[in-house]
Each structure stands twice: as C-alpha cells, then as structure tokens.
LUMTISE-177793 format. One record per residue (C-alpha): x, y negated, z; residue number from 1. Coordinates in Angstrom, 1 decimal, m for minus. Each point is the difference from the previous one (the first is absolute). Example, Ala and Ser with C-alpha at 12.3 -4.5 7.8 and 13.67 -1.06 7.14 Angstrom:
<site <12.3; 4.5; 7.8>; 1>
<site <1.4; m3.4; m0.7>; 2>
***
This chain:
<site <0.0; 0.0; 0.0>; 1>
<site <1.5; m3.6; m0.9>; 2>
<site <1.2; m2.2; 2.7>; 3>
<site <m2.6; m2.8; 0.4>; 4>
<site <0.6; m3.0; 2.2>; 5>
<site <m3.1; m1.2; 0.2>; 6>
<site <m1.5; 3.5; 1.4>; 7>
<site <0.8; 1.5; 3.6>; 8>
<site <3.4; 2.3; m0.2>; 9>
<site <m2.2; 2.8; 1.2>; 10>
<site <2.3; 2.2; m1.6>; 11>
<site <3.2; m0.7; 1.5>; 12>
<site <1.6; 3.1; 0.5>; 13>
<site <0.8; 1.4; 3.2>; 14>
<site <3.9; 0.6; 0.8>; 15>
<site <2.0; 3.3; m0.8>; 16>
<site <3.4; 0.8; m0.3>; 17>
<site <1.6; m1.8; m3.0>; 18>
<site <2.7; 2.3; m1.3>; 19>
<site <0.6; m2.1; m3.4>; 20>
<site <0.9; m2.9; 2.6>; 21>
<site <1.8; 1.9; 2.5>; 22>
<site <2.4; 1.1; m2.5>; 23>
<site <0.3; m3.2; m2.0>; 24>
<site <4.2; m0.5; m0.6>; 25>
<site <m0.8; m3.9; m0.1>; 26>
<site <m2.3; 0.5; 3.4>; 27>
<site <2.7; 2.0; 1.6>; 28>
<site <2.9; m2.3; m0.4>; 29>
<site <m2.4; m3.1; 1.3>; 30>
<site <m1.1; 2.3; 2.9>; 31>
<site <3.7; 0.6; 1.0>; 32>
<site <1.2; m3.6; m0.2>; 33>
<site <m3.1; m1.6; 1.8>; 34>
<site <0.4; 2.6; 3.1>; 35>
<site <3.5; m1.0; 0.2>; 36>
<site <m1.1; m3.8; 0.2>; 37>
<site <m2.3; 1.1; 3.0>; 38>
<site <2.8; 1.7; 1.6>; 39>
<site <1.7; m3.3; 0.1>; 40>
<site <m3.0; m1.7; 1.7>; 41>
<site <0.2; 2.5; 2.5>; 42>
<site <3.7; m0.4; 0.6>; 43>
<site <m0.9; m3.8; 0.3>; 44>
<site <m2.8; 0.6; 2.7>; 45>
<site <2.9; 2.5; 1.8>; 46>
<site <1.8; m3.3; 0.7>; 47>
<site <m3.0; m2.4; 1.1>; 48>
<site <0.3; m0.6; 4.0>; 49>
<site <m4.2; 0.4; 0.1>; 50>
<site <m1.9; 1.0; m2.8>; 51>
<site <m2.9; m1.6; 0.9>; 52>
<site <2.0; m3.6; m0.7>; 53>
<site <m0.9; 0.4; m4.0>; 54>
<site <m3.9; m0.3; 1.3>; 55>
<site <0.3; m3.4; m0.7>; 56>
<site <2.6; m0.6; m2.5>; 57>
<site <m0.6; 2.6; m2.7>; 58>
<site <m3.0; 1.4; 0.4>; 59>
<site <m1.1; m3.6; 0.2>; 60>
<site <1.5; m0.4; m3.1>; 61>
<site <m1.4; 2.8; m1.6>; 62>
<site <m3.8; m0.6; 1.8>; 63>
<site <0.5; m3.7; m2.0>; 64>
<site <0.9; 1.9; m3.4>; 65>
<site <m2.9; 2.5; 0.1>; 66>
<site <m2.2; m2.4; 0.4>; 67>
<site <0.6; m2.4; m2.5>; 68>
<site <m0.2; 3.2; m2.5>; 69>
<site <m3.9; m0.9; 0.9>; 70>
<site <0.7; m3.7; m0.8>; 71>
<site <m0.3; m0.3; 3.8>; 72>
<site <2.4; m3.0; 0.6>; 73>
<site <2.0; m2.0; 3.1>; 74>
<site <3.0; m1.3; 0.8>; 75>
<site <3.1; 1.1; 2.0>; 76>
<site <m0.6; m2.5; 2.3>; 77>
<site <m3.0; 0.4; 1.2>; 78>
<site <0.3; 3.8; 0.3>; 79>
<site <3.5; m0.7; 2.4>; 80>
<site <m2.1; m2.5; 1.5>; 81>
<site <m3.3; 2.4; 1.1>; 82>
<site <2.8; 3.3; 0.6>; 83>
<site <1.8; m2.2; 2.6>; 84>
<site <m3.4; m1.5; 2.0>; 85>
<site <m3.4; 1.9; 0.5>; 86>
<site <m1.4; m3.8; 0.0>; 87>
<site <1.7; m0.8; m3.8>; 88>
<site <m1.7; 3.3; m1.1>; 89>
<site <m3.4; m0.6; 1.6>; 90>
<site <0.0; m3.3; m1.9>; 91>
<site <1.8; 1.5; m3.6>; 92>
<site <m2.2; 0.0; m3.5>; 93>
<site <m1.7; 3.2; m0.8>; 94>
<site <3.0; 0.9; m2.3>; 95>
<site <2.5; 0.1; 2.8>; 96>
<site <m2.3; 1.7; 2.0>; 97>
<site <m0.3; 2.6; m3.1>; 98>
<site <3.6; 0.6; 0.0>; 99>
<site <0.3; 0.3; 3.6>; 100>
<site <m2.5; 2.7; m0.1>; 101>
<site <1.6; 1.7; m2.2>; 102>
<site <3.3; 0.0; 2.0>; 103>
<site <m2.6; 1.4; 2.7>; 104>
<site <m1.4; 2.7; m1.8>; 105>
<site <3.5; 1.3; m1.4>; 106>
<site <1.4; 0.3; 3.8>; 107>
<site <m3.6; 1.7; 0.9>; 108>
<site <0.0; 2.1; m2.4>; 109>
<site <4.1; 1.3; 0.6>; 110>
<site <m1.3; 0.4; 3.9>; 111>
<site <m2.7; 2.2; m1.2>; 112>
<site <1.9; 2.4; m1.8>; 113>
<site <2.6; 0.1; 2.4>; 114>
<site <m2.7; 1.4; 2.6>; 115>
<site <m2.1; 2.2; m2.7>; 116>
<site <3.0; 1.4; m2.1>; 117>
<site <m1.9; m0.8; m2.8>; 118>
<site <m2.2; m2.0; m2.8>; 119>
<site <m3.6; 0.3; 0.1>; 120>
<site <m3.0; m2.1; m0.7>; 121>
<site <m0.9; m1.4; 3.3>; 122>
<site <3.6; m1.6; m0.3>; 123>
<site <m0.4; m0.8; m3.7>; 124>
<site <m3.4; m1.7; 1.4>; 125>
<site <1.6; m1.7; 3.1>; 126>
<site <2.9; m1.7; m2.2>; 127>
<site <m2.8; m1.5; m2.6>; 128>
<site <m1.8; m1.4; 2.9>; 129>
<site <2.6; m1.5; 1.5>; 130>
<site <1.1; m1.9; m3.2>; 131>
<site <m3.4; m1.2; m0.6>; 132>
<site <m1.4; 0.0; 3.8>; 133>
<site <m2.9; 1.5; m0.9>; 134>
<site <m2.3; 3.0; 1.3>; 135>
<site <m0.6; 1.6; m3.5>; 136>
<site <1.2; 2.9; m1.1>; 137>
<site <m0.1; 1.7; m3.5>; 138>
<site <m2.0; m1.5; m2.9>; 139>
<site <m3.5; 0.6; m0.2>; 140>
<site <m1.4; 2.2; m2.7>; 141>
<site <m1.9; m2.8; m1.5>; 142>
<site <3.1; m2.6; 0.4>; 143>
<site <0.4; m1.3; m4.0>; 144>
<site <3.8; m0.4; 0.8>; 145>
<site <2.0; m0.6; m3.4>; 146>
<site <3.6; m1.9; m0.2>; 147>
<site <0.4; m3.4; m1.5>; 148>
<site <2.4; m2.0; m2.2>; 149>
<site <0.6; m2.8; 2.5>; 150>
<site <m0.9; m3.5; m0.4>; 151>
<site <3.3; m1.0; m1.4>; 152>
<site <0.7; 2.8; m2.3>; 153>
<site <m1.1; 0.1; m4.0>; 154>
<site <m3.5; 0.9; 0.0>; 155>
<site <m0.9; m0.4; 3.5>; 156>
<site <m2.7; 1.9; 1.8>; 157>
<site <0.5; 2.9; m2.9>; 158>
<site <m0.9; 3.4; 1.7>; 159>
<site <3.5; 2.1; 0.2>; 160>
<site <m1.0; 3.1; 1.7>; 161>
<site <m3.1; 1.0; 1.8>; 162>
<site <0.8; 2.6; 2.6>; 163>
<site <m2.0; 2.9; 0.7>; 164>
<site <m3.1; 0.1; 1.9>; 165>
<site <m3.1; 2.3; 1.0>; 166>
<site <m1.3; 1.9; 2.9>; 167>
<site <2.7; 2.0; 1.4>; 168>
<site <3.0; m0.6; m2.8>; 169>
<site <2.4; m2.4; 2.0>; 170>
<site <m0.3; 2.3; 3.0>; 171>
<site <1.0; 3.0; m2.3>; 172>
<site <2.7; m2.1; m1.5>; 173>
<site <1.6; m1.1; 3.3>; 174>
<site <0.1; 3.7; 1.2>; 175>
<site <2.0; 1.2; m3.1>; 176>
<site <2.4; m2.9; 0.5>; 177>
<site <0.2; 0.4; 3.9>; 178>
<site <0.6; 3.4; m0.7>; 179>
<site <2.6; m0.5; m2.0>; 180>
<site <1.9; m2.3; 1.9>; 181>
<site <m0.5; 2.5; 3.1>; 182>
<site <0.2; 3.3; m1.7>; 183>
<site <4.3; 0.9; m0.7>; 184>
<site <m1.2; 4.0; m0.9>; 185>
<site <m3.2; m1.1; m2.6>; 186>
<site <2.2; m2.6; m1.6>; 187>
<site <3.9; 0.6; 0.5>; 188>
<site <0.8; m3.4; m2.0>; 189>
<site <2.8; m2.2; 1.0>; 190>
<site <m1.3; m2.8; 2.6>; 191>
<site <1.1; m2.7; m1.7>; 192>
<site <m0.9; 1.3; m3.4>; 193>
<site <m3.4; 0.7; 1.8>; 194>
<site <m0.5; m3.3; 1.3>; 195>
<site <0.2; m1.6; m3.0>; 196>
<site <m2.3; 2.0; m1.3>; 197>
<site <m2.7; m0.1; 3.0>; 198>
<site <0.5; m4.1; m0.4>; 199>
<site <m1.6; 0.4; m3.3>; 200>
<site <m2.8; 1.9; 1.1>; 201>
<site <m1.1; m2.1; 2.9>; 202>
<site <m0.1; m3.0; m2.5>; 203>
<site <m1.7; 1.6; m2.4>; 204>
<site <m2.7; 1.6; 2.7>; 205>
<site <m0.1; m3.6; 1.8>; 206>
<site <m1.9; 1.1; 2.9>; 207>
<site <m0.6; m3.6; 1.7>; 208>
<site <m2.1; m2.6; m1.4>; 209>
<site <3.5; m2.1; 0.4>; 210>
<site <3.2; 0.4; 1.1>; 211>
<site <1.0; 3.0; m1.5>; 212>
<site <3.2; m1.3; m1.5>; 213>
<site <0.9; m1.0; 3.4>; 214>
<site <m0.6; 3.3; 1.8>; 215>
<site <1.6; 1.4; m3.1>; 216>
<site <2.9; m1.3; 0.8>; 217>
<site <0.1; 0.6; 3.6>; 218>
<site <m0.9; 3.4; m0.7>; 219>
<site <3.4; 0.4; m2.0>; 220>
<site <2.0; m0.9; 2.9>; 221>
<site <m1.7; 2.1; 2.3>; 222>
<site <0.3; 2.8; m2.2>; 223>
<site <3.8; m0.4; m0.3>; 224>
<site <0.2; m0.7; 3.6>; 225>
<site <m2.0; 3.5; 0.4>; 226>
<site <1.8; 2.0; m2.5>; 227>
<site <3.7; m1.3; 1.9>; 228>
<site <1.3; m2.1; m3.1>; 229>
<site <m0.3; m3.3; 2.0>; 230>
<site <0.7; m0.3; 3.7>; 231>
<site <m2.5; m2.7; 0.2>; 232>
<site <m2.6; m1.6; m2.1>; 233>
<site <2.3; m3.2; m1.2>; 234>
<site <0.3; 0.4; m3.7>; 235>
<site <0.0; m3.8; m1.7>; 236>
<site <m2.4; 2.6; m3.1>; 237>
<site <m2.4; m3.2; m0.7>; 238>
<site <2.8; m1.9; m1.0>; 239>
<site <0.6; 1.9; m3.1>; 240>
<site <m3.6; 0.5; m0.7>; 241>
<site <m0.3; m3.7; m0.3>; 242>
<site <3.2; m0.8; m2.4>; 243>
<site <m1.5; 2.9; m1.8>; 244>
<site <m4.3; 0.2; 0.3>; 245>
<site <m0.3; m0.3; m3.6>; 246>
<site <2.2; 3.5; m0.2>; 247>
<site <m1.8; 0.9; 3.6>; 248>
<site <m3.3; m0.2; m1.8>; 249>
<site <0.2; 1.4; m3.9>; 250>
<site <1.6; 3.0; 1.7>; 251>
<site <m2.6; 1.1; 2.2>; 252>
<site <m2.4; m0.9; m2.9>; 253>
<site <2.0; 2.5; m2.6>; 254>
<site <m0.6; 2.8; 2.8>; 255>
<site <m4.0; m1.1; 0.0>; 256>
<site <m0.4; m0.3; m3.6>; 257>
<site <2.5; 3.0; m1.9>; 258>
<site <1.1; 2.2; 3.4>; 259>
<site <3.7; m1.3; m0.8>; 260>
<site <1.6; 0.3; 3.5>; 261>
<site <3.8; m0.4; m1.1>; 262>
<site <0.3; m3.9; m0.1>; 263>
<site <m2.1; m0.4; 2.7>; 264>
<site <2.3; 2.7; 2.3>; 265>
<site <3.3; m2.0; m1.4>; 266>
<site <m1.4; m3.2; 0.8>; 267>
<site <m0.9; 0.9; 3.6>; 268>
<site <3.1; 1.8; 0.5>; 269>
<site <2.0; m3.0; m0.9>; 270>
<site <m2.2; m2.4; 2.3>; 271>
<site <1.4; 2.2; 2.6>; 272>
<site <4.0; 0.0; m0.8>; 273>
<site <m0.4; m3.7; m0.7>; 274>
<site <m1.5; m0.6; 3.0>; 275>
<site <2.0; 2.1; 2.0>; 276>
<site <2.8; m1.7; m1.1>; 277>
<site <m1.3; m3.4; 1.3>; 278>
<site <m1.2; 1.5; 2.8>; 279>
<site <3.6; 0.7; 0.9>; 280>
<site <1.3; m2.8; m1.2>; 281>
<site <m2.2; m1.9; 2.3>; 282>
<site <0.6; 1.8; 3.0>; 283>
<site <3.6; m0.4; m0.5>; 284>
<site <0.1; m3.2; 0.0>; 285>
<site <m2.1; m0.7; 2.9>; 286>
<site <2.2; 2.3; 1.9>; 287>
<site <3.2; m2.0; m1.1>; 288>
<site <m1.3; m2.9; 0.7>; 289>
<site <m1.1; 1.1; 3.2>; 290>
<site <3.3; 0.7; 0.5>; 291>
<site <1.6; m3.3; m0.7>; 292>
<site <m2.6; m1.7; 2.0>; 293>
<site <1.0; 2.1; 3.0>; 294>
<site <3.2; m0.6; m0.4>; 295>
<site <m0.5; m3.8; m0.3>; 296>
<site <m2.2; m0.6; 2.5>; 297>
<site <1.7; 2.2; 3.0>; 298>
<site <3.2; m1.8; m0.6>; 299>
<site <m1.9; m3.5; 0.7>; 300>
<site <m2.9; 0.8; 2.0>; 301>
<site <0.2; 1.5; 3.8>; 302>
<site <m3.7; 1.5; 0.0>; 303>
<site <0.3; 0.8; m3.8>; 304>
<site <m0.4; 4.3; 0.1>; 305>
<site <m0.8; 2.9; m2.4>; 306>
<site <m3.8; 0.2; 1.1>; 307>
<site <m0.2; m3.8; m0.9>; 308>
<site <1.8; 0.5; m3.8>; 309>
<site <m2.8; 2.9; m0.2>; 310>
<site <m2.6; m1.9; 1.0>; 311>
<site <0.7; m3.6; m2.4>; 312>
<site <0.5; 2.7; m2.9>; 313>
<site <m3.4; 1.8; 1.1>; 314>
<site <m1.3; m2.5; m1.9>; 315>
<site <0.4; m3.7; m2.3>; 316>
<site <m2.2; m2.4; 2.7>; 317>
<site <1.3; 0.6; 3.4>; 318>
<site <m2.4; m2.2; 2.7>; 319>
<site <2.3; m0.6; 3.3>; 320>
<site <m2.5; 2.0; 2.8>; 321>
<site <1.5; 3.4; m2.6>; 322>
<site <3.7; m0.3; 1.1>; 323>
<site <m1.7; m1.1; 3.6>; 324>
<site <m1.2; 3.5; 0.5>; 325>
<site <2.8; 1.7; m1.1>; 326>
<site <1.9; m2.1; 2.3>; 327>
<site <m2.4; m0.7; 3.1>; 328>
<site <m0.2; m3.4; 0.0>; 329>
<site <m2.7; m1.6; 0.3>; 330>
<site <1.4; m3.9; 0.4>; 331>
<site <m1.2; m2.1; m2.8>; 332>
<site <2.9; m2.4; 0.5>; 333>
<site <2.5; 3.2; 0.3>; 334>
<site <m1.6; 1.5; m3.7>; 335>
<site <0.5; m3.5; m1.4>; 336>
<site <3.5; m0.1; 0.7>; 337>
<site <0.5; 3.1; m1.2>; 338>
<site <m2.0; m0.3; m3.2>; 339>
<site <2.3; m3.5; m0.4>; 340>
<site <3.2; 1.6; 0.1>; 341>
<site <m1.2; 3.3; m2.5>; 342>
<site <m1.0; m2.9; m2.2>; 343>
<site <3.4; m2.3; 0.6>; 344>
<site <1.9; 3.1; m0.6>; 345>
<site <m1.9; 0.5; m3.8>; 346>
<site <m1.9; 3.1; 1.5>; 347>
<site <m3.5; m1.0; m0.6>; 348>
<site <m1.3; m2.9; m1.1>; 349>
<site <m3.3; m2.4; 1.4>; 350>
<site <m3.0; m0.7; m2.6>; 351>
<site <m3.0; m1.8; 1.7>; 352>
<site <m4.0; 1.3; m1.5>; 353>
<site <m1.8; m2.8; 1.5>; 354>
<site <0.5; 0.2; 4.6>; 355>
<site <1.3; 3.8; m0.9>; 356>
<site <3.8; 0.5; m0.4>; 357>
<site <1.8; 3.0; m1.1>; 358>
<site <3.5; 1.0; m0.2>; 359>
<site <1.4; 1.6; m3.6>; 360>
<site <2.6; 2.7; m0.8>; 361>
<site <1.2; m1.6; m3.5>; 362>
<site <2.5; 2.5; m0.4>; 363>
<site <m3.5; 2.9; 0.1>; 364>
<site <m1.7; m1.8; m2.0>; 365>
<site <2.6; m0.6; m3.0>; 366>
<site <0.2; 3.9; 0.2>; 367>
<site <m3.5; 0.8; m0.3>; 368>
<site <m0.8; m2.3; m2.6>; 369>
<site <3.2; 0.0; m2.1>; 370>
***
C-alpha cells in the first residue's frame, strides 16, 4: 500500500530484527567509531569531582537545544538567571520554564530507571508530563493529530505526516517498541544500533498530542544511560540536530515514505560521535579550567577551597547565600566581602537585573557557549 501523508500511518510496522542493517559494512564501521566517541565521554565523567555538577551546565545546555528544535526559544541569561534563584524562575517566560522542564524531566526520568532497571511506559508517560506539565497521557483515538510545515518554512501549515491513530493501535505500537528496547533475547541488536532505530519509531508513533520530539530525545539518553554506553544522561545530541534538522527531518521521512533505514541509521550514528566528541570536549575544558581557577584563587584567597571551585563551576550565575552554605556563614557583610574579593581577583563577575544581583563565572560560560 502507498505511503500517504495525509492518511493515519496505521500500517507502521511493528519492529523485528533487521539482519540487512545489522550486517551493513557502512553501518558497522559507523557503529565502531561512534561507541569509541562514548567511551571517551565516559572517560571524561571518570574525572569530574561530582557528576551531578553537569546538571546545570550541559544538560542545561542540551535542555535549551531540544527545545528550540520545537521553535521553543530563550536566552542564556535568563535560564542562568532562574537555575541560580527559585524567585528568577518563578518569575521566567513560559519558554524558560519549558526548557527548565525539560532539564526536570531528563533527571526524573534517569532516577526512574535507576530504581526500575528498565524503560516502560509509565516512565515514557511520566517524562512527557513533566515537559509539558500536564495530566494527559496517550493520544485519544479521535485526536486528528497530523505534523505541520511551520510558519516559517516554504508552504507553511502543509501536512508532513499524520501519525497513526484508532482504538487500541498506539498502545499496541508502544508495546512492540518497549519490548524492544527491554527485550536483549527477542531482539539481540546492538544498543546503540537499536536506539537509533527505536528513535524512529517513537517519532513516527507520536504518542503525545505534543512533545514527542522532546521525550524522544530524553528517551535516547536514558536508553544509553540503560544499555551502559553513557555513565550519565549529558550528551550535547540536540545540538547536532539543530545545525542539521533539515537532514534530522528528510531522513526520518525516507524511512516513512520507502522503508529506507540506512541514511537515517548513519545520520543518527554520526549525531552520536559528533556529539560525543563535544561532549568531551566540553567536559574537558570545564575540568581545566577548573583547575586553573583553583589554582588561582588558593594562591590569593585564604577561605578559597576545592568545595568552593566546585560549587562556582556548578553553575554560570552563582548568587552569594550558595557559597554561604557551603561555607556556613550566614553574615551578609562577611559574603559581601567575600564575593568582593572573588570578583577583585577576576573569579566572578557582578551583573545587576533590576534590585537582584548575581555573580558570573565568564570563564563557564565562554566554554559552554563557544
């Protein structure tokens, strides 16, 4: 039956084992050198001093990517500003609060498979309500969901896919790709080869009303994080999705429309060594820098230690009562001096948002914007 994008995909197939795929020569070389980029990641997270630092620095960074995929837009500034306050993010724009939801549902979602020791669809379920803090679940049956050319694209509003629908098909769909995720004996494929793979399915089921290219996404960490390719769920993946949607998109649409899974495996597989290899890269140079800052600091400052350098890398807007806690002091006039002489020694640097002032690592935020 001919691919039309104007009906329901009702018969997207279910996933089997792939042999022509599996043994690809083209697939296999990719496979190789992209597991070896993750290796490095992992080698890179080996040396961090606390993991959980990267929370707001790179996952941030990736949260901010992902999002604008969805045309979903802010600014680096006002996400430092809302990570660093609970007030700043009460009062941020509904885009920074997207992003900063997504950040929430990526570390939700890595606690949940932790606990569980696996991917199923109440955590599928939880991570798309968390991006869009909503109560919903699936798609209804009746739901005329179809994907759009956006508003600034050629032919805007055109209908581009419409995913499939009907009384009990997403549910049968989501079983056959949670069961191919989950099952190693039914489906023996490489993970990472299988990832890419299960990425295209969930798009192409879209089992939200919205968000699915969010929890897509997440899902793809989590699954790496699962599988033990990635230590933790910071992989800068949106990034190259972004310099690349135009290739992102006519991909997935040649597996839709002719079944041709080659390109769209090869393209994935590169998003990952790419990425990996900025990952690293990243993570390296905070770590250096780090390093230098230490180094810097304890040579000129008395109270300067470790768990302080940590702490003003934890994150690009540092507000004083932070390095307070870590230090236990609660003085105002004690934090100010403090705060005066990280900023007299080029450590951080004062910016003023109306009675509110924060203190900037530069040096953090040249790396994760460079």
């Amino acid at each position: 039956m001919a691919y039309n994008r104007l009906k329901p995909f009702n018969n997207l197939p279910l996933l089997t084992p792939n042999s022509e795929i599996e043994n690809d020569t083209d697939i296999l070389k990719k496979l190789v050198s992209a597991s070896r980029a993750l290796a490095t990641v992992n080698s890179s997270f080996m040396r961090l001093p606390n993991p959980l630092m990267l929370v707001n620095t790179i996952v941030l960074q990736e949260a901010k990517a992902s999002t604008e995929i969805e045309n979903i837009f802010t600014t680096e500034d006002a996400l430092y500003k809302a990570v660093s306050d609970t007030l700043q993010e009460d009062k941020s724009n509904i885009a920074t609060k997207e992003v900063l939801r997504y950040r929430e549902a990526l570390w939700a979602g890595y606690q949940l498979i932790k606990e569980d020791g696996h991917i199923d669809l109440e955590c599928i379920v939880g991570i798309f309500r968390k991006i869009k803090n909503t109560s919903v679940g699936l798609r209804s049956p009746a739901s005329l969901t179809v994907i759009q050319r956006g508003q600034s694209e050629f032919r805007s509003g055109e209908v581009m896919y419409t995913p499939p629908r009907g009384p009990g098909i997403l549910e049968e769909l989501m079983v056959n790709l949670l069961s191919y995720l989950n099952d190693e004996k039914k489906y023996p494929t490489d993970p990472l080869l299988k990832m890419c793979i299960a990425h295209y399915q969930f798009e192409a089921i879209h089992p939200f009303p919205d968000g699915n290219g969010r929890t897509g996404r997440i899902l793809n960490l989590l699954y790496l994080v699962h599988t033990g390719l990635l230590n933790q769920p910071v992989l800068y993946l949106s990034k190259y999705i972004i310099v690349n949607k135009d290739d992102y998109y006519y991909n997935l649409g040649l597996v839709t429309q002719m079944g041709s899974w080659k390109p769209w495996i090869l393209y994935m597989l590169e998003a990952v060594e790419k990425t990996a290899q900025l990952t690293r890269q990243l993570i390296d140079s905070i770590l250096a820098q780090m390093d230098a800052t230490l180094a810097h600091a304890k040579g000129q400052i008395k109270w300067y230690n470790k768990e302080v350098n940590e702490l003003i890398f934890s994150q690009p807007y540092i507000k004083p009562k932070l390095i307070g806690n870590q230090l236990n002091v609660t003085s105002r006039t004690t934090l100010t001096k403090y705060f005066n002489e990280l900023v007299d020694k080029k450590i951080l640097s004062p910016v003023k948002d109306g009675k509110e002032l924060f203190y900037v690592n530069d040096d953090l935020i040249r790396i994760l914007e460079g």
